[in-house]
N, C-alpha and C positions, 0 to 999 in steps of 0.2 A: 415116607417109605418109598425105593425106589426098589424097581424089580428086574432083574441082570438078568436074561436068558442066554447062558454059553452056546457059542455053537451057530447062534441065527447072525445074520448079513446084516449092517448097517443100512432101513432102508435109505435110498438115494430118490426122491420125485422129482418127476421128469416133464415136461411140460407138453400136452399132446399137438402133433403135427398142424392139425386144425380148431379152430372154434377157441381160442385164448387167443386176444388180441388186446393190445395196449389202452385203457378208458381214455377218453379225450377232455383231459382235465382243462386245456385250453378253450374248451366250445368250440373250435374251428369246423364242425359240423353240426354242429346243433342246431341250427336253422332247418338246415337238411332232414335231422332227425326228427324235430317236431314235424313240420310236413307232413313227413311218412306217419306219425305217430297218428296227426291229426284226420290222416285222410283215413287210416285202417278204422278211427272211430267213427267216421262221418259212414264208413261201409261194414259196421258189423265186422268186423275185422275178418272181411274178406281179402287178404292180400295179394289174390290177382286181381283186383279193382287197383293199386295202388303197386305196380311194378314199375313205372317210373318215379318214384318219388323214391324207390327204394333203392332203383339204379343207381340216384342221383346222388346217394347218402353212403352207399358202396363207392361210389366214385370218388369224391371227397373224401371217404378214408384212405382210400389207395394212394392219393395223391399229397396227401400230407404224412404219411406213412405211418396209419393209424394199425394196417392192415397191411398184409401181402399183395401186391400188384398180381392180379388173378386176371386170365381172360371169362370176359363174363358167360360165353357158353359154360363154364365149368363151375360160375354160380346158379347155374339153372337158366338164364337169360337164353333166349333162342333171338339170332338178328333178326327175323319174321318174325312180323306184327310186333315192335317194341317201340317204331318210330325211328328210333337213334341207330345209328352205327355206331359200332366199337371203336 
């Protein structure tokens, strides 16, 4: 049985600006990710214990373009106390 409402819009979905990114069916981060994954278990999954590992795994998808090339102040990253430069 198929149900016609006259009158209503064809919806159309849309893909939201942030937070949908492409899965890394190649693994070319996945070292990366285990890492992070391993260190958040080793600390209770406190992840400001493990902000470089997450830097690390952020970076790698930007750079095989898993992800949007983001300056990292704008992923929460502060350059004080991270160790790294941008």
């Amino acid at each position: 049985m198929t149900s016609m409402t006259f009158g209503q819009k064809k919806f159309i979905p849309t893909a939201p600006e942030k937070g949908s990114f492409p899965l890394d069916h190649e693994g070319q981060c996945k070292k990366l990710m285990l890492y992070y994954m391993r260190c958040l278990r080793t600390n209770n999954d406190d992840n400001s214990a493990c902000r470089q590992e997450c830097r690390a795994y952020l970076q790698c998808r930007m750079d095989h373009n898993l992800m949007a090339k983001e300056e990292f102040s704008k992923l929460g990253f502060s350059e004080e106390g991270e160790g790294k430069n941008n």
